[in-house]
C-alpha positions as CSV (number, residue, x, y, z in Angstrom):
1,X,10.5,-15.5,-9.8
2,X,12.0,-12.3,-7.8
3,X,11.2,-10.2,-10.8
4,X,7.4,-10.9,-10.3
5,X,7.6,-10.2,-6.6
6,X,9.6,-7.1,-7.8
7,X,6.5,-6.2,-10.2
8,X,4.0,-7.0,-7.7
9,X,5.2,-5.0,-5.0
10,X,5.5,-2.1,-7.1
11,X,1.9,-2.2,-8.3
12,X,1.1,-2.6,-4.2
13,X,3.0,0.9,-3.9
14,X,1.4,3.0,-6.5
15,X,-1.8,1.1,-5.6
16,X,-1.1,2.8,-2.0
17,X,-0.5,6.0,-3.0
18,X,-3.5,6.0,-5.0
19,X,-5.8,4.9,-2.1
20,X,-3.9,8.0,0.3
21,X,-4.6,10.2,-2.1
22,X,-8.6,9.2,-2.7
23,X,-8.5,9.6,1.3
24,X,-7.4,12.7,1.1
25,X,-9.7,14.2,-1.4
26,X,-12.5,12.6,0.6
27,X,-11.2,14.2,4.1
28,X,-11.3,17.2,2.5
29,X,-14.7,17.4,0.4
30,X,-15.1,20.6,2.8
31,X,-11.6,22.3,3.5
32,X,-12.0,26.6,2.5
33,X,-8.4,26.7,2.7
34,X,-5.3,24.7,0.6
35,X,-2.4,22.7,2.3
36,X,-0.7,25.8,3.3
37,X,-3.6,27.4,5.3
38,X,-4.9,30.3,2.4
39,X,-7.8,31.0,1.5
40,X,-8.7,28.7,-1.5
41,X,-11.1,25.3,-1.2
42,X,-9.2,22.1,-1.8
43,X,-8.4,21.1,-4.9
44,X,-8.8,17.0,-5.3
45,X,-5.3,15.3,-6.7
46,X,-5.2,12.4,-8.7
47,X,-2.1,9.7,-8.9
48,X,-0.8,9.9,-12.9
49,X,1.2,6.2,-13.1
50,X,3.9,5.3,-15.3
51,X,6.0,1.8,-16.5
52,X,8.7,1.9,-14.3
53,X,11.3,0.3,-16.9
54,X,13.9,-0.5,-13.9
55,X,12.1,-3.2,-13.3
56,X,11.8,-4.6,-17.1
57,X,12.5,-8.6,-17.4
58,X,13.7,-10.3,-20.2
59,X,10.5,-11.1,-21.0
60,X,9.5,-7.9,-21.7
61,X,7.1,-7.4,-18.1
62,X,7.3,-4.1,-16.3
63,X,6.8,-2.3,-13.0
64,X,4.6,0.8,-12.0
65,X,5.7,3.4,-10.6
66,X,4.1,6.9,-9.2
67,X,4.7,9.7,-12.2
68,X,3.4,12.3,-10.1
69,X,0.3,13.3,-8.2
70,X,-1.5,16.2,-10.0
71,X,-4.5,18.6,-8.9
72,X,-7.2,19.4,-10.6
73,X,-8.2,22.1,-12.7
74,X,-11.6,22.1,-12.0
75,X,-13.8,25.0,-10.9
76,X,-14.8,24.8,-7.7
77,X,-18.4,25.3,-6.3
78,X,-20.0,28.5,-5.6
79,X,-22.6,28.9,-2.7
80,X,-24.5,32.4,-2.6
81,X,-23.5,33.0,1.3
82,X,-22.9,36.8,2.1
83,X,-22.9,36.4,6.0
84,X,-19.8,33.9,6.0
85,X,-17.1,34.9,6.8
86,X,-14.7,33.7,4.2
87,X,-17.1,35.2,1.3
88,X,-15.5,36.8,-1.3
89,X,-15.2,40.4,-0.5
90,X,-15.3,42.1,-4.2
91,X,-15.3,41.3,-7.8
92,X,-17.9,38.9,-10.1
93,X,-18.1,36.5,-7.2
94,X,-18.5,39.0,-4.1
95,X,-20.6,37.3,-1.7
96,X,-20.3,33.5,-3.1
97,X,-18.2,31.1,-0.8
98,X,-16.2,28.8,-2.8
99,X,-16.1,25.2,-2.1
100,X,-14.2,22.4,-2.9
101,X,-15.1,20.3,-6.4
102,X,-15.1,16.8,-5.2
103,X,-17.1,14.2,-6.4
104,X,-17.8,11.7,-3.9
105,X,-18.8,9.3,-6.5
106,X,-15.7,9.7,-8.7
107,X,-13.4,9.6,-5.3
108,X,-15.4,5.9,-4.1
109,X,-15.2,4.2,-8.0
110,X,-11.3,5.3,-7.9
111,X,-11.1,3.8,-4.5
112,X,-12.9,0.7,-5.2
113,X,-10.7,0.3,-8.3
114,X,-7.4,1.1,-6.5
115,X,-8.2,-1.3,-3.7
116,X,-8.9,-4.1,-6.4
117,X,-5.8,-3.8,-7.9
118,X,-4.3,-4.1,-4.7
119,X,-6.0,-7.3,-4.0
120,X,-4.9,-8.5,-7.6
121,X,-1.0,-8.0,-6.6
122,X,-1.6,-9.6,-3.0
123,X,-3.1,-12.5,-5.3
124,X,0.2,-12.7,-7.6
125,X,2.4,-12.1,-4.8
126,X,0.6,-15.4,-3.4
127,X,0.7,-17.3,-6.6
128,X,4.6,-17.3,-6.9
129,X,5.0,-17.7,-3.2
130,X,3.5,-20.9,-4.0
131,X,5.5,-21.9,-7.2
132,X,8.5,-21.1,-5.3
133,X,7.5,-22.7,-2.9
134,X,6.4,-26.3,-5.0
135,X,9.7,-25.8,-7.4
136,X,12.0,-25.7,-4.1
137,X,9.8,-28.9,-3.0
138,X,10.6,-30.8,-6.5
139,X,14.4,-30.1,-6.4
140,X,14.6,-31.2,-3.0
C-alpha cells in the first residue's frame, strides 16, 4: 500500500510543477525581456515527464517524475511599433517590437488538465487511506 502512496505523491509533484510552470507562462504573456533581464520576449516552457523507475513495484506500476522543463521554439509575435522604445533598431525587423508567443488557450487546457490529474492522485491517495485504513480495522 506505501508503494501507491509513493506513486501518487509523485504524480502530485510533477502535477505541481506543471501547474507553476502554466503560471508562469501566463504571468508573462507580456514580458520584452527573458529571466535574466535582456532584451528578448518570454519564451513559454513546458514540463516533459518521464517513468520514474525508482519507484517500480513488483507489479510492474511506476512513478512520474519531472524530465526537464523545456522552452519553446516558437517565433514570437511581431507588432509594427517604431516609437517604442524596445523596437528593433536595424535589420529585416527594424521597427517591429517582438512579443511573447503565448497561447492563452493552450496555457488554460494544460492547466485544466494538470489540475485534474492532481485531483485524480488526491483521489488515490484517499482510496488507500481507506483500504489501510479497513485492512488495519479487520486484523484488529
Amino acid at each position: 500500500m506505501i508503494s501507491a502512496l509513493d506513486i501518487s505523491t509523485s504524480g502530485l509533484i510533477a502535477q505541481r510543477e506543471r501547474l507553476t510552470t502554466i503560471s508562469q507562462n501566463i504571468a508573462n504573456m507580456s514580458s520584452l525581456r527573458d529571466a535574466n533581464g535582456r532584451l528578448g520576449p518570454y519564451k513559454a516552457k513546458h514540463v516533459i515527464l518521464e517513468t520514474d523507475h525508482e519507484l517500480a513495484t513488483s507489479s510492474g506500476a511506476a512513478g512520474v517524475k519531472v524530465a526537464e522543463v523545456r522552452e519553446d521554439d516558437v517565433e514570437p509575435k511581431r507588432r509594427w511599433q517604431p516609437d517604442h522604445p524596445l523596437a528593433i533598431k536595424d535589420g529585416k525587423w527594424k521597427g517591429y517590437v517582438e512579443y511573447p508567443n503565448v497561447d492563452m488557450t493552450e496555457q488554460f487546457v494544460d492547466a485544466l488538465e494538470a489540475s485534474r490529474a492532481y485531483e485524480s492522485n488526491v483521489g488515490v491517495i484517499e482510496m488507500t487511506k481507506n483500504m489501510t485504513s479497513q485492512t488495519l480495522r479487520i486484523l484488529a
